[in-house]
C-alpha positions in Angstrom: -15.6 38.6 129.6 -13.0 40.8 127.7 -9.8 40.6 129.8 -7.1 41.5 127.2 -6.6 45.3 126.1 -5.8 46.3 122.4 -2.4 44.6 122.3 -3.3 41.2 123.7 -2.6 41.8 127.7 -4.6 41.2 130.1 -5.7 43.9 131.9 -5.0 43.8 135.7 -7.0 45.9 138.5 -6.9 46.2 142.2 -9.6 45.0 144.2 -9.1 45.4 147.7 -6.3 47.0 149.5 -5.6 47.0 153.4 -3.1 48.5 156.1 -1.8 48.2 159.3 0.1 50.6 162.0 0.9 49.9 165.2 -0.9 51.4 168.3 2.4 53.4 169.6 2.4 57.3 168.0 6.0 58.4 168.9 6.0 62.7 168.5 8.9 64.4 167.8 8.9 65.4 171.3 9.2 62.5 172.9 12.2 62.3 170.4 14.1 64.6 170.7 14.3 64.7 174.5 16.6 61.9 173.7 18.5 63.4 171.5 20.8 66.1 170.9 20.7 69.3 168.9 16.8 67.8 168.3 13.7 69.7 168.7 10.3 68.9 166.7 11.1 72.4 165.5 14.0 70.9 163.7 12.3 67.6 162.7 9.7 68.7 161.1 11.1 71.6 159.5 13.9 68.8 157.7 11.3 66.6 157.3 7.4 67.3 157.4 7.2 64.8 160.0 5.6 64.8 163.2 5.0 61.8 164.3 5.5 57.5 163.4 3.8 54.7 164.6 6.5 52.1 166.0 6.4 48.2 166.6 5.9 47.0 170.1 8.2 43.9 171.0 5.1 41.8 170.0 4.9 42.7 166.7 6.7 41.4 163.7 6.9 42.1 160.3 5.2 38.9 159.7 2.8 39.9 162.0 2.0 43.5 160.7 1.8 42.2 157.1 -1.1 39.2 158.1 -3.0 42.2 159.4 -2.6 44.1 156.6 -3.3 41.6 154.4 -6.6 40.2 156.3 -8.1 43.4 155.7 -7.3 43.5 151.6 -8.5 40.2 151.5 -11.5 41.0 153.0 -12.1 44.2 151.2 -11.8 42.1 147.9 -14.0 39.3 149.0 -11.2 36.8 148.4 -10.4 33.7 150.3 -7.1 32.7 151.2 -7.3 29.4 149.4 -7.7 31.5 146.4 -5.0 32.7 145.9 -2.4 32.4 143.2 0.9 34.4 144.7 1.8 36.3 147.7 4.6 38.6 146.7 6.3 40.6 149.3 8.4 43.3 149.8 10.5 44.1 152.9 13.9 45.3 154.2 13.0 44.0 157.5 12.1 40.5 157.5 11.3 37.9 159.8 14.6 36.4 159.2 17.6 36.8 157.6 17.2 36.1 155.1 15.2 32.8 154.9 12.6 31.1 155.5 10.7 34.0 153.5 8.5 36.2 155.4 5.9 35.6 153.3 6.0 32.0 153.6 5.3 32.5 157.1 2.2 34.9 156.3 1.0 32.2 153.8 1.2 29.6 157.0 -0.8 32.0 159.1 -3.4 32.8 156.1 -3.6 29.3 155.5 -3.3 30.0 151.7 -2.2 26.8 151.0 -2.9 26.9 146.9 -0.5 30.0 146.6 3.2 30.2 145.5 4.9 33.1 147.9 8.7 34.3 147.9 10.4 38.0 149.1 11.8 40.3 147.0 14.6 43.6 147.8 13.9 46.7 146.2 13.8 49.1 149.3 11.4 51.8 148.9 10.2 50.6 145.9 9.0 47.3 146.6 5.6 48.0 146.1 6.2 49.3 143.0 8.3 46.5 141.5 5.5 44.0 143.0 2.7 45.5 141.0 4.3 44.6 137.9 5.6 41.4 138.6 1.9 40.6 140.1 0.9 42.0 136.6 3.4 39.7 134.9 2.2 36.8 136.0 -1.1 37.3 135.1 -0.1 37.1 131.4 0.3 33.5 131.5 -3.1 31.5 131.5 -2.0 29.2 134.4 -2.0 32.1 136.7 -5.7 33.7 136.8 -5.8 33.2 140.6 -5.6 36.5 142.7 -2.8 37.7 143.7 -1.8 39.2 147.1 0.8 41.8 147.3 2.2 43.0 150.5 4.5 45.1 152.2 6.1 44.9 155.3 8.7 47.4 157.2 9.8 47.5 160.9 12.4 50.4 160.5 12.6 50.6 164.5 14.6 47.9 164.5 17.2 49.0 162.0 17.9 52.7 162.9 20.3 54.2 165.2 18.4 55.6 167.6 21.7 57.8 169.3 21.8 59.2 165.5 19.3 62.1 164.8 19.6 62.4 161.2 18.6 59.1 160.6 16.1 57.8 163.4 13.4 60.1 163.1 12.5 59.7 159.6 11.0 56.4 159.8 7.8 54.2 161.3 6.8 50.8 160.9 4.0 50.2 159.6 1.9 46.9 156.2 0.0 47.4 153.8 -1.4 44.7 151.3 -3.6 44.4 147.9 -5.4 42.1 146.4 -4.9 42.0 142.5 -7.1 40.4 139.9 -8.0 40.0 135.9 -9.9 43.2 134.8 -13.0 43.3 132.5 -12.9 47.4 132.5 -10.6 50.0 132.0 -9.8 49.9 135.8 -6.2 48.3 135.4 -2.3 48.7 136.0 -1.8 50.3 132.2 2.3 51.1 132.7 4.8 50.8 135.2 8.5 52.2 135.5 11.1 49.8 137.1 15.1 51.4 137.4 18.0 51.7 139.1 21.1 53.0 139.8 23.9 50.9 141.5 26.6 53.7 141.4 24.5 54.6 144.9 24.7 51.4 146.4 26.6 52.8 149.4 24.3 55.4 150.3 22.0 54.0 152.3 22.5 50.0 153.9 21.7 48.3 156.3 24.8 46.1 157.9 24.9 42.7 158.1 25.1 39.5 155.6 28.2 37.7 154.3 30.1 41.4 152.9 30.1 42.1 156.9 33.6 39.8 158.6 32.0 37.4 160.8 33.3 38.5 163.8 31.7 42.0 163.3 28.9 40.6 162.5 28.3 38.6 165.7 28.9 41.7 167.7 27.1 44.4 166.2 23.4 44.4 165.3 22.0 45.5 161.7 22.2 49.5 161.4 21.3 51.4 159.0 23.4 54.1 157.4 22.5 56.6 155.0 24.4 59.5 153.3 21.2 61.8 153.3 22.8 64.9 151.2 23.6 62.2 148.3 19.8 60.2 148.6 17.6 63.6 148.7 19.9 65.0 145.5 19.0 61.8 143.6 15.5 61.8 144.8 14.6 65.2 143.6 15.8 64.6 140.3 13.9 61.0 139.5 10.7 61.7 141.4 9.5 64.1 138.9 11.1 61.9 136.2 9.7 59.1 136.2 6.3 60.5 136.9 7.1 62.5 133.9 7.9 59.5 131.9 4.7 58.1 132.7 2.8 61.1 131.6 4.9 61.2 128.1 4.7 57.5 127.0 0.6 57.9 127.9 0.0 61.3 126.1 -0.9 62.5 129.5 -0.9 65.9 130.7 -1.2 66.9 134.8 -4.8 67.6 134.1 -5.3 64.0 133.3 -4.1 62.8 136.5 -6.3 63.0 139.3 -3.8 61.7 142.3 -0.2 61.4 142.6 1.1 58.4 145.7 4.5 59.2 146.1 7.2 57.6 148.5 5.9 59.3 152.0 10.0 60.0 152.4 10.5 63.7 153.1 7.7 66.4 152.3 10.9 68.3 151.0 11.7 66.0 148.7 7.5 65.7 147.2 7.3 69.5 147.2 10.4 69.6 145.2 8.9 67.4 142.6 5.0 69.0 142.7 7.1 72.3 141.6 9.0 70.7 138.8 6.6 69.3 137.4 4.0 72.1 137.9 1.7 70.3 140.4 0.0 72.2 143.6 0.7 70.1 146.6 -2.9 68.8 146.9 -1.9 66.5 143.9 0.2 64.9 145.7 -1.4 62.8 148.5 1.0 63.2 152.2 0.7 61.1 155.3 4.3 61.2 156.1 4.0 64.1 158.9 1.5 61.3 160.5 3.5 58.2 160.0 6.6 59.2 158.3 8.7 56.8 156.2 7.6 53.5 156.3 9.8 52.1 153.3 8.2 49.9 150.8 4.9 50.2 153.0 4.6 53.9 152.4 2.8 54.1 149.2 0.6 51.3 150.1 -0.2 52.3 153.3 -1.2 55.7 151.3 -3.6 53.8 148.8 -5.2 52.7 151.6 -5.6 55.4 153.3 -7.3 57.2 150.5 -9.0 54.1 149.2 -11.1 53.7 152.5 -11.5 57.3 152.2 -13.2 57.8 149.7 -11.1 59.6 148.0 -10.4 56.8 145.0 -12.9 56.7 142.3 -13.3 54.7 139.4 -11.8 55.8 136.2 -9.6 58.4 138.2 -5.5 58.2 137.0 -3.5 57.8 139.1 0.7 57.8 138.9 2.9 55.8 141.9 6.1 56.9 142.3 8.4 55.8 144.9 13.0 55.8 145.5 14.4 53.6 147.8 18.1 51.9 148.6 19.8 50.1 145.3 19.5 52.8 144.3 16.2 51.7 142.9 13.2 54.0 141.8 10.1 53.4 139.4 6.5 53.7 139.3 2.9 53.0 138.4 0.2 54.6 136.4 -3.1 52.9 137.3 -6.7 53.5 136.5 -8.7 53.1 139.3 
């Protein structure tokens, strides 16, 4: 078995993936009968949402993330014991900020033979993961599968007295199951970047910046300056799936599916017309479950995995913005 391409990497594929909402569908109705100057006129017309599935006061990202990750596994016909790694990505952990929230998922998945630790890159978690996950597999110590999730409980974090900011986001896992390819089916290039000069865009509060006092009084909120995040969003979008197109001598004929960031349909339309894509390129969920952070493009994946609609030898380009600022993304052959 041939697991090394041309210039002596190995070659790393996805084998199962798996998702996981909750059973609440909030409307934009029910919404903005709480808000002011709201309708689902105005939502959706901002935002190409309709709806979000939100967390119960049983759930947990934890939680979410084992179901998610259940289904990958089985999917890929894995076994926890299995596995390698469990990398996860979440702005809405467990705890804050230890023990790791995927230390507690390895505990329930009793995947005692795997190493697992948390990392913050917003939106773009999932993205980041996939390479790290691919990184790893370049050693020959780590051949074991590795389980990538992603985790988000925005409910918790929002304002919910604050229109402009509330009804963009759901909660919502997703998880895949990554292993050493014998076929072209791999991760063949991924984009990681950021830009720190927007670091005060969008937060969350909380953690040892915030005086202690304020802290013990106020729970975590999270604060965006949305003017400032959709300007930078509809400039890199199309950018870095641009890049990934360039440094592949690909064209948008060659690319069969584009998963962005399920943030604002605004914001995906923006970069289908820059870059001279119809909209059906580009695969949408957000009006159903809106912005799920580092779970949207995963939850996506899944979606159109189970689908159907994900066939082998199809290209396909991740793309994905989040807090940081941080934005990046894949190119992957199914």
């Amino acid at each position: 078995m041939n697991i090394s391409n041309s210039s002596g990497q190995v070659r790393v594929k996805i084998i199962g993936t798996g998702s996981y909402l909750p059973e609440r569908i909030v409307h934009n109705e029910e919404l903005a009968k709480q808000l002011p100057n709201t309708s689902d006129e105005w939502i959706f017309s901002h935002t190409g949402i309709s709806t979000r599935h939100l967390a119960s006061s049983d759930d947990s990202p934890s939680g979410m993330g084992i179901e998610a990750a259940k289904k990958a596994l089985d999917m890929a016909g894995v076994a926890p014991e299995d596995l390698g790694f469990i990398l996860l990505s979440s702005t809405t952990t467990d705890f804050a900020p230890i023990p790791p929230t995927s230390c507690v998922i390895q505990r329930a998945l009793k995947a005692k033979n795997s190493a697992a630790f948390d990392i913050t890159a917003a939106c773009c978690g999932f993205v980041y993961n996939l390479e790290i996950a691919r990184s790893f597999f370049q050693s020959p110590h780590n051949r074991r599968p590795i389980l990538v999730i992603a985790t988000e409980m925005m409910s918790r974090m929002v304002d919910w007295t604050d229109h402009k900011t509330c009804v963009l986001f759901g909660d919502g896992a997703a998880a895949a199951v990554l292993v050493p390819s014998d076929s072209e089916s791999c991760i063949v290039d991924t984009i990681m970047k950021a830009d720190g000069t927007g670091t005060d865009y969008l937060r969350i509060t909380g953690g040892c910046e915030t005086p202690t006092s304020h802290f013990d009084n106020s729970p975590h909120i999270l604060y965006m300056e949305g003017k400032k995040v959709f300007t930078f969003a509809i400039k890199v979008l199309p950018a870095v799936i641009n890049s990934l197109m360039e440094r592949n001598n690909l064209t948008t004929d060659d690319i069969t599916h584009i998963i962005p960031h399920q943030a604002n349909y605004r914001i995906i339309h923006s970069a289908a017309t820059r870059l001279g894509f119809t909209d059906d390129r580009f695969f949408l969920n957000v009006s159903r479950v809106a912005n799920t952070a580092s779970a949207s493009i995963p939850i996506a994946m899944d979606e159109m995995n189970r689908a159907g609609m994900l066939k082998r030898g199809d290209k396909i380009i991740t793309a994905g913005f989040g807090a940081g600022l941080t934005y990046g993304g894949n190119l992957i052959i199914w």
